[in-house]
N, C-alpha and C positions, 0 to 999 in steps of 0.2 A: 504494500500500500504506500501511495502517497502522503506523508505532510507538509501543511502551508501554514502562512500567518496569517491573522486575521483581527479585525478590529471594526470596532462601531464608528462612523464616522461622524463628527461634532457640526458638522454641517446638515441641515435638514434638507438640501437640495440635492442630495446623493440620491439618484433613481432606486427602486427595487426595496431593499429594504435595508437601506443605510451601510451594508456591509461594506467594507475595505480588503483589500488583499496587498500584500507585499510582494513587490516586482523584485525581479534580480538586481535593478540598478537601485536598490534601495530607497523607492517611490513608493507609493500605494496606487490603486489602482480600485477601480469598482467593477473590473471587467475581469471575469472569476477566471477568463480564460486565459487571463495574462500573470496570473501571479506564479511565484516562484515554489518549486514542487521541492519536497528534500526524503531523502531515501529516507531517512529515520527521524523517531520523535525528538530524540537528541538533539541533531545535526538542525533543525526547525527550532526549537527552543533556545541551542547557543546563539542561530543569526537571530533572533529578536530580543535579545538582553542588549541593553546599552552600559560601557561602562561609564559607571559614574565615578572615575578615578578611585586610585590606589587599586585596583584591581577588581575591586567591585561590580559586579555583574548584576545588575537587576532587568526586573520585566515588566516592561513599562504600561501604568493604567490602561486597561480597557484590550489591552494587549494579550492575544491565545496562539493557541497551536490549535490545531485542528488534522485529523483524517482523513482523507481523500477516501 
């Protein structure tokens, strides 16, 4: 199976039902068919932690992994 990121988008103007996805170039995107696929749930959860220095790894509000 497939994982991706995903996120509610804070704009009410997002078509569909406000969903977001994470592109390769590190954009979001509302177009499900553009977002970036990761072989495991791991490898999905490391690209969407931000460091927040010293090493710090967090995952940012509103911010998931998801199953393909």
């Amino acid at each position: 199976m497939a994982w991706y990121i995903k996120k509610t988008s804070l704009m009410s103007g997002v078509p569909v039902d406000g969903t977001m996805y994470k592109t390769a170039d590190g954009h979001w995107t509302n177009v499900y068919e553009n977002r970036q696929s990761f072989d495991t749930e791991e490898l999905a959860t490391a690209a969407a932690k931000l460091d927040r220095g010293n090493g710090v790894l967090l995952m940012p509000n509103g911010v998931s992994v998801a199953e393909d």
